[in-house]
mmCIF file of the N, C-alpha and C atoms, coordinates in Angstrom:
data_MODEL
# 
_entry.id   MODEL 
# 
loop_
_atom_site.group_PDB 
_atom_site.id 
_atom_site.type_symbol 
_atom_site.label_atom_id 
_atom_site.label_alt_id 
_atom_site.label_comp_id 
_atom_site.label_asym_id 
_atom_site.label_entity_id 
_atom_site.label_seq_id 
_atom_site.pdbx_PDB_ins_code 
_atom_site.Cartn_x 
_atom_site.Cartn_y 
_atom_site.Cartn_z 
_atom_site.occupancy 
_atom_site.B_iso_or_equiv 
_atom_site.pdbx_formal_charge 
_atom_site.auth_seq_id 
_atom_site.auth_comp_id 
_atom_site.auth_asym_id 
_atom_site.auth_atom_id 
_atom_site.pdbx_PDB_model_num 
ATOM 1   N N  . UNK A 1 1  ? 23.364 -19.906 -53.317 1.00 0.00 ? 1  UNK A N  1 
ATOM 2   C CA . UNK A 1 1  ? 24.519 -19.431 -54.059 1.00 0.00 ? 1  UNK A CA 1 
ATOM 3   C C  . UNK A 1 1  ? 25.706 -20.391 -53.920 1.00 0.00 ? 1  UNK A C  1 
ATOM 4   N N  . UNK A 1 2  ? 25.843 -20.979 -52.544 1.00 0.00 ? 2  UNK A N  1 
ATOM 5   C CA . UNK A 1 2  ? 26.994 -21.890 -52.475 1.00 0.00 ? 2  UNK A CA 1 
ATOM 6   C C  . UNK A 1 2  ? 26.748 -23.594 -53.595 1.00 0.00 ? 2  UNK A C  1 
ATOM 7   N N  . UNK A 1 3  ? 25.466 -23.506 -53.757 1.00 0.00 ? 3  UNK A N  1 
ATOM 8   C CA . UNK A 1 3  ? 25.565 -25.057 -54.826 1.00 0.00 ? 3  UNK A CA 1 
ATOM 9   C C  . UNK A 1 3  ? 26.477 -24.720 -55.947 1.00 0.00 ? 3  UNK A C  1 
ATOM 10  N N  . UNK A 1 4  ? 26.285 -23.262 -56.543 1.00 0.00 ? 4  UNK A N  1 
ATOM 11  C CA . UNK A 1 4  ? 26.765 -22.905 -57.827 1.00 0.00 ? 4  UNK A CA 1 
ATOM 12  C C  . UNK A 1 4  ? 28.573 -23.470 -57.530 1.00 0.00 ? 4  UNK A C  1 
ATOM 13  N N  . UNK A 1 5  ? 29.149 -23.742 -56.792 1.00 0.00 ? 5  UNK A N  1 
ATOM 14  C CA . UNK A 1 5  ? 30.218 -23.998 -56.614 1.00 0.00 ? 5  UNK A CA 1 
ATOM 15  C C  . UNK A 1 5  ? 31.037 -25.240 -56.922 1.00 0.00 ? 5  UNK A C  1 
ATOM 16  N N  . UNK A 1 6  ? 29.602 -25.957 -56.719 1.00 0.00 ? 6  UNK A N  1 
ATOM 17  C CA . UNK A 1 6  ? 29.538 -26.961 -57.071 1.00 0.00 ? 6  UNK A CA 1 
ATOM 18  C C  . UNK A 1 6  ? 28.934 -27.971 -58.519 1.00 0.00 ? 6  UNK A C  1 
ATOM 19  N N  . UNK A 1 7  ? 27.672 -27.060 -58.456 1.00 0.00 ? 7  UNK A N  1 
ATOM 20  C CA . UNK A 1 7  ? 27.120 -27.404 -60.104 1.00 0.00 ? 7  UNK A CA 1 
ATOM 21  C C  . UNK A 1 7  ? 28.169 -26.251 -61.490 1.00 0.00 ? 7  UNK A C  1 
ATOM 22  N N  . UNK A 1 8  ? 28.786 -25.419 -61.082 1.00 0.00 ? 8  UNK A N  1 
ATOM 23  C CA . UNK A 1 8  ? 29.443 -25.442 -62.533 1.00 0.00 ? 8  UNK A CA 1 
ATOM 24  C C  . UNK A 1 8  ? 30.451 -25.916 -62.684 1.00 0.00 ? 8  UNK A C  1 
ATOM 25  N N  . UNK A 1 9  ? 31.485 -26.489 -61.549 1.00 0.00 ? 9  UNK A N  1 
ATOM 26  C CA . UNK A 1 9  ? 32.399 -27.836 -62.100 1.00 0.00 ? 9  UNK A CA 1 
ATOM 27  C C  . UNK A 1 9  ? 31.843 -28.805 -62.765 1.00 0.00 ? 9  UNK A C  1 
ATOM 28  N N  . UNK A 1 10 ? 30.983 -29.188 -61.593 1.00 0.00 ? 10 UNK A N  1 
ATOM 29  C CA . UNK A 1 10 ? 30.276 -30.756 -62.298 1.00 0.00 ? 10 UNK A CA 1 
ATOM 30  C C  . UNK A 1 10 ? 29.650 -30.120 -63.707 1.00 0.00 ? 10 UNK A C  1 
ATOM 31  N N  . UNK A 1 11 ? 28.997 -29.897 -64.326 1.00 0.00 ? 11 UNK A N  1 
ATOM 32  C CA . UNK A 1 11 ? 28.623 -29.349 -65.600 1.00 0.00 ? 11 UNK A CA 1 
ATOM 33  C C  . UNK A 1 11 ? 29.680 -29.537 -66.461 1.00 0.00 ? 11 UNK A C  1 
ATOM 34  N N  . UNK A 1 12 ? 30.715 -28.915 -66.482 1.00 0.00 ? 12 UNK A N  1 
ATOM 35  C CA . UNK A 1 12 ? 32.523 -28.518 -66.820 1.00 0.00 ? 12 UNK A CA 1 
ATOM 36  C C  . UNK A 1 12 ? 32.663 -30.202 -67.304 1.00 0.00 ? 12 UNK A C  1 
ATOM 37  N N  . UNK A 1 13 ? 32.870 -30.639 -66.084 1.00 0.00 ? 13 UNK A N  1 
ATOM 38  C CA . UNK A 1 13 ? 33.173 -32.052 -66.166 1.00 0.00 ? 13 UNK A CA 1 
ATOM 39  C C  . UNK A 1 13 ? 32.295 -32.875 -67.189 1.00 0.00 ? 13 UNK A C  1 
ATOM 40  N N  . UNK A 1 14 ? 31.183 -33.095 -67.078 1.00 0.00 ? 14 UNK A N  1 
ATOM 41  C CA . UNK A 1 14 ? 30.307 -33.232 -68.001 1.00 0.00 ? 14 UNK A CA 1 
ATOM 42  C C  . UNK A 1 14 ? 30.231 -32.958 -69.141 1.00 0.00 ? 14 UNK A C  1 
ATOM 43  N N  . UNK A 1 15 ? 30.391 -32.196 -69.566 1.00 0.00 ? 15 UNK A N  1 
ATOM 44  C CA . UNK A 1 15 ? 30.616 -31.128 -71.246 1.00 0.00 ? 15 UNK A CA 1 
ATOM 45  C C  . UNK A 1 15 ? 31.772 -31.961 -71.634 1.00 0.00 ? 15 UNK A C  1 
ATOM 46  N N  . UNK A 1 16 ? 33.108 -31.873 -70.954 1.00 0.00 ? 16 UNK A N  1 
ATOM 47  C CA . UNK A 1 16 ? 34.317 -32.572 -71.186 1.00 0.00 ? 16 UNK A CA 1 
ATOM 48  C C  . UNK A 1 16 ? 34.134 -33.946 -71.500 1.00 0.00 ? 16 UNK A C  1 
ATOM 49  N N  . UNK A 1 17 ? 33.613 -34.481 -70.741 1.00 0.00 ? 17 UNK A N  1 
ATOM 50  C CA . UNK A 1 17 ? 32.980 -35.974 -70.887 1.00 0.00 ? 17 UNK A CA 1 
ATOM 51  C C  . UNK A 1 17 ? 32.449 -36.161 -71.695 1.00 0.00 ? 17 UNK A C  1 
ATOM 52  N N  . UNK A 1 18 ? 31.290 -35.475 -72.552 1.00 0.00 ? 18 UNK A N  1 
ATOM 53  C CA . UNK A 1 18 ? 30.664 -35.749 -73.573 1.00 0.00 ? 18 UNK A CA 1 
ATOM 54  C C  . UNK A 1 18 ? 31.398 -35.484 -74.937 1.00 0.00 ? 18 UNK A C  1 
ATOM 55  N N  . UNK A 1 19 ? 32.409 -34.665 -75.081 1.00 0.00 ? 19 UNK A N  1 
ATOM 56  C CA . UNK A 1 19 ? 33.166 -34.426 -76.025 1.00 0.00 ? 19 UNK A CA 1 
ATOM 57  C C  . UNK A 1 19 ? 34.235 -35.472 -76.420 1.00 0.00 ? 19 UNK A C  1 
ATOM 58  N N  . UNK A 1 20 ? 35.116 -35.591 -74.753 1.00 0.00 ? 20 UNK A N  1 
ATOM 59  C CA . UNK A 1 20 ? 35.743 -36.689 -75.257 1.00 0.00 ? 20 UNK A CA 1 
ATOM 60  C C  . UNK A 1 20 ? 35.106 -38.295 -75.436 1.00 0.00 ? 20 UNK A C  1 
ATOM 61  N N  . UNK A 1 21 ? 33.559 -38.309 -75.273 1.00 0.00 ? 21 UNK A N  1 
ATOM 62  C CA . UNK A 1 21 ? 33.411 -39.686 -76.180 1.00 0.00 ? 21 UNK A CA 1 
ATOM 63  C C  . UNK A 1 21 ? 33.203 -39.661 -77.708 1.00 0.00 ? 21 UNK A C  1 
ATOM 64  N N  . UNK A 1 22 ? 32.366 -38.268 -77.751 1.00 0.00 ? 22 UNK A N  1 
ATOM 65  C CA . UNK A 1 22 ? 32.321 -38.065 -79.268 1.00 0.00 ? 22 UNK A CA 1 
ATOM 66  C C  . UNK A 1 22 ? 33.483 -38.016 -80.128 1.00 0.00 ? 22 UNK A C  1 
ATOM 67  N N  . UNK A 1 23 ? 34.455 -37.789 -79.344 1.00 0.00 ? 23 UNK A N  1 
ATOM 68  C CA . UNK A 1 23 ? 36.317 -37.633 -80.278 1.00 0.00 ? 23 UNK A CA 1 
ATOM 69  C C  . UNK A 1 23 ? 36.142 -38.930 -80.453 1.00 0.00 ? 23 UNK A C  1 
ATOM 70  N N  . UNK A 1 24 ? 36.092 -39.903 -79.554 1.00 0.00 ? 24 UNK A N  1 
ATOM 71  C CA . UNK A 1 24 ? 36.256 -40.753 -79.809 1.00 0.00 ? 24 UNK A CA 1 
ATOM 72  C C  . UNK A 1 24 ? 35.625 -41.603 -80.436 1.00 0.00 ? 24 UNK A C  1 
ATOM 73  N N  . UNK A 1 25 ? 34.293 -41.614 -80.416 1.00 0.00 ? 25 UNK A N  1 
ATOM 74  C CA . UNK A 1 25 ? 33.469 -42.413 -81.798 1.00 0.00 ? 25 UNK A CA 1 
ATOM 75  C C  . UNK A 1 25 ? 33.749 -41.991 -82.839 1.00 0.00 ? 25 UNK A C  1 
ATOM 76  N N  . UNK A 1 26 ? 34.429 -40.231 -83.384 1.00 0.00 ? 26 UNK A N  1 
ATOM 77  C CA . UNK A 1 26 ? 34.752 -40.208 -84.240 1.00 0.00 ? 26 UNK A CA 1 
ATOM 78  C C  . UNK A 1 26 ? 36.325 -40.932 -85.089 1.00 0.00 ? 26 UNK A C  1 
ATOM 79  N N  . UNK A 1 27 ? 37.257 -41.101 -84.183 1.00 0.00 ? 27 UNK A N  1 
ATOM 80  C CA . UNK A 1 27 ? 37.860 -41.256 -84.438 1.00 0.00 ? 27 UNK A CA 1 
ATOM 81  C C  . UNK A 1 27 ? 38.394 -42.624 -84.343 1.00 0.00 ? 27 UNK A C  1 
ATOM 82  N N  . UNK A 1 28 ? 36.769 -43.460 -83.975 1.00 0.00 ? 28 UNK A N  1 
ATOM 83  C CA . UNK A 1 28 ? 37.055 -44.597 -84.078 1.00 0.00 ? 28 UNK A CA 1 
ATOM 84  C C  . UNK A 1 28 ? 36.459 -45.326 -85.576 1.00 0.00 ? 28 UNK A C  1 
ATOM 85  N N  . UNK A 1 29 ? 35.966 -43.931 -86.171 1.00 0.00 ? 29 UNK A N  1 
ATOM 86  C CA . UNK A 1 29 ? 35.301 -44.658 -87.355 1.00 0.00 ? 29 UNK A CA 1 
ATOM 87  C C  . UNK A 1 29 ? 33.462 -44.656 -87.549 1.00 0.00 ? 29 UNK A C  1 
ATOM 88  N N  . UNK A 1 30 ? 32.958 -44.622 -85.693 1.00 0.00 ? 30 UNK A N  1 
ATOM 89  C CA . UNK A 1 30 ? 31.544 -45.028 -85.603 1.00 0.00 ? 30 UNK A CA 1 
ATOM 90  C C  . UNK A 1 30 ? 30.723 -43.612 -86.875 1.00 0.00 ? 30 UNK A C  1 
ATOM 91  N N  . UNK A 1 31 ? 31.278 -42.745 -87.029 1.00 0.00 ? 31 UNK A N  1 
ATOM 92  C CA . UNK A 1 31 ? 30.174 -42.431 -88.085 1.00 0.00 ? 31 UNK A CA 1 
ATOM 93  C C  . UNK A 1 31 ? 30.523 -42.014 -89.415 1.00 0.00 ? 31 UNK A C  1 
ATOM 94  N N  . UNK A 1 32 ? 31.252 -42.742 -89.895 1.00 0.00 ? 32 UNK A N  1 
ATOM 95  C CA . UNK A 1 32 ? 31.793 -43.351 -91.360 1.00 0.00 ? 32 UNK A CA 1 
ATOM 96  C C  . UNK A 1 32 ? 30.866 -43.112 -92.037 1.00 0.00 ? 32 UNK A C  1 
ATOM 97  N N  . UNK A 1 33 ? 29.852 -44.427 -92.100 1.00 0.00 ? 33 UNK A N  1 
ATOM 98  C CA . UNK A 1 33 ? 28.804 -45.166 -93.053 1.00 0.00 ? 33 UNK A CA 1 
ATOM 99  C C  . UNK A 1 33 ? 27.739 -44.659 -92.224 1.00 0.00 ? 33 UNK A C  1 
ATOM 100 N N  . UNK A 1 34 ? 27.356 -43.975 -92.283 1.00 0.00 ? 34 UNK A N  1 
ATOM 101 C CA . UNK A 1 34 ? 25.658 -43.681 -92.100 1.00 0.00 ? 34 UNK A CA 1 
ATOM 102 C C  . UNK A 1 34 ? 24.491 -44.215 -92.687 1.00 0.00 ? 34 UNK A C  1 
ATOM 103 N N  . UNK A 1 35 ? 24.848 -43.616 -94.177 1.00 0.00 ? 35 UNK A N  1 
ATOM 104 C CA . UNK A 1 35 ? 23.895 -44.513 -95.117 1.00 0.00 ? 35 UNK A CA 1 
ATOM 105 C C  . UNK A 1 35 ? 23.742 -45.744 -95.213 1.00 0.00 ? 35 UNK A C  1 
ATOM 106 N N  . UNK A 1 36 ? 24.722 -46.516 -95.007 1.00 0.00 ? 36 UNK A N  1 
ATOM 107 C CA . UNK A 1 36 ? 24.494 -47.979 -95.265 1.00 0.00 ? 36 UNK A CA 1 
ATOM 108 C C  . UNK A 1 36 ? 24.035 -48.380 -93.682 1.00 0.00 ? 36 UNK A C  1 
ATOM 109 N N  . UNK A 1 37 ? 23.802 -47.959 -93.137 1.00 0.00 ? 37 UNK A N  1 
ATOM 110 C CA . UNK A 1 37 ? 23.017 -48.253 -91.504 1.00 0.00 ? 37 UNK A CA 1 
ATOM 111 C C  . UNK A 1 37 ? 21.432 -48.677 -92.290 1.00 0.00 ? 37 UNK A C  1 
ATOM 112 N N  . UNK A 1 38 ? 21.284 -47.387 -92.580 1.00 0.00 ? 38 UNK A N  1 
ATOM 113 C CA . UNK A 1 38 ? 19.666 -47.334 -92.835 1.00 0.00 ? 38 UNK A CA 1 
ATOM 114 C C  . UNK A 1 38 ? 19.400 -48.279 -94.262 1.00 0.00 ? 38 UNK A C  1 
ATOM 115 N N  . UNK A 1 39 ? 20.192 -48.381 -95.136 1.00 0.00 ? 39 UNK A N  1 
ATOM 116 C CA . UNK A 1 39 ? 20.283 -49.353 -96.248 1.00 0.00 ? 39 UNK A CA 1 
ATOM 117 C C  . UNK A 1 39 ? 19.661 -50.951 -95.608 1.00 0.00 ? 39 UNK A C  1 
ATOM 118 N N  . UNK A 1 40 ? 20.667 -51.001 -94.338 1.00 0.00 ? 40 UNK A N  1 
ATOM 119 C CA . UNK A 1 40 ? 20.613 -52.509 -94.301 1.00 0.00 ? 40 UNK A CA 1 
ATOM 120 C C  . UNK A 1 40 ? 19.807 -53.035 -93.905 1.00 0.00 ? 40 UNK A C  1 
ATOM 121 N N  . UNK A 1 41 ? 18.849 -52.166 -93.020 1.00 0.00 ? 41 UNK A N  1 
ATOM 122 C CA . UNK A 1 41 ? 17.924 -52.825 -92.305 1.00 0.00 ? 41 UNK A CA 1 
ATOM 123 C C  . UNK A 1 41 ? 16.917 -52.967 -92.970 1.00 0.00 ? 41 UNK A C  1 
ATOM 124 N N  . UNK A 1 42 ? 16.767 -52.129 -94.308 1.00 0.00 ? 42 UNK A N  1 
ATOM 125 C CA . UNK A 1 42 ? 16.030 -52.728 -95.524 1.00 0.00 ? 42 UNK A CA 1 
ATOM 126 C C  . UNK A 1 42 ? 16.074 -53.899 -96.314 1.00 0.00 ? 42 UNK A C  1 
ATOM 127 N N  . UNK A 1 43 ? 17.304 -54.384 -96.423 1.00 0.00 ? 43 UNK A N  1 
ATOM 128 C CA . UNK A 1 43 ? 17.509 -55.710 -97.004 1.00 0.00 ? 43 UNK A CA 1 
ATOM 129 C C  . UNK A 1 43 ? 17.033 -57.117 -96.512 1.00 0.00 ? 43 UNK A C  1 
ATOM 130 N N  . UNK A 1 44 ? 17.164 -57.759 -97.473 1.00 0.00 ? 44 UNK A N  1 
ATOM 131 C CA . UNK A 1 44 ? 16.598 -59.118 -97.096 1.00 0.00 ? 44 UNK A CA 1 
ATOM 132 C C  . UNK A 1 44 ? 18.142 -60.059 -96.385 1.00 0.00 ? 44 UNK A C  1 
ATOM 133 N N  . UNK A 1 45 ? 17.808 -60.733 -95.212 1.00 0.00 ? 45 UNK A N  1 
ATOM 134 C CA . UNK A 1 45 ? 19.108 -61.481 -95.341 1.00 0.00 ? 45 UNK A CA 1 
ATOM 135 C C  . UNK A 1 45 ? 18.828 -62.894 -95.504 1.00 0.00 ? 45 UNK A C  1 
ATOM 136 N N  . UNK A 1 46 ? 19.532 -63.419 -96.669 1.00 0.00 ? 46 UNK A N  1 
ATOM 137 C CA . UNK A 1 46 ? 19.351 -64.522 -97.525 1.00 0.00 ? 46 UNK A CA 1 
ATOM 138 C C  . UNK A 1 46 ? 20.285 -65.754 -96.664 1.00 0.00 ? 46 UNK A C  1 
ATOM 139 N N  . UNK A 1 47 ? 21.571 -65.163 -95.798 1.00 0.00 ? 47 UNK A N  1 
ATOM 140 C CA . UNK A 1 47 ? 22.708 -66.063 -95.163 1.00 0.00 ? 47 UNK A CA 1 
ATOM 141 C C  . UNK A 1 47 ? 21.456 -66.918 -94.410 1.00 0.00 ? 47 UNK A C  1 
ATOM 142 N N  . UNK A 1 48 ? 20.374 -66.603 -93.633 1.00 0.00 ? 48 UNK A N  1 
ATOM 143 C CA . UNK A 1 48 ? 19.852 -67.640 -92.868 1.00 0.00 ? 48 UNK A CA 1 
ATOM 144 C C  . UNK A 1 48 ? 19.502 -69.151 -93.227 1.00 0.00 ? 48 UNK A C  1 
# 
């Protein structure tokens, strides 16, 4: 019973952590363009 004291902060912390990176890929733009992800790796690249 005494771990629980310990594993539902850390959890807490964790959850928090994972949110604030997702704020932040969002709001850095990272999932804008989706489609053109999967577009590109279809294309030919001609620059070589």
């Amino acid at each position: 019973m005494d771990i629980l004291y310990l594993l539902i902060p850390l959890s807490v912390v964790l959850v928090l952590l994972v949110l604030a990176v997702f704020g932040w890929a969002v709001q850095d733009g990272q999932l804008e363009s989706l489609d053109w992800e999967g577009q590109r790796i279809l294309e030919d690249d001609a620059q070589a």
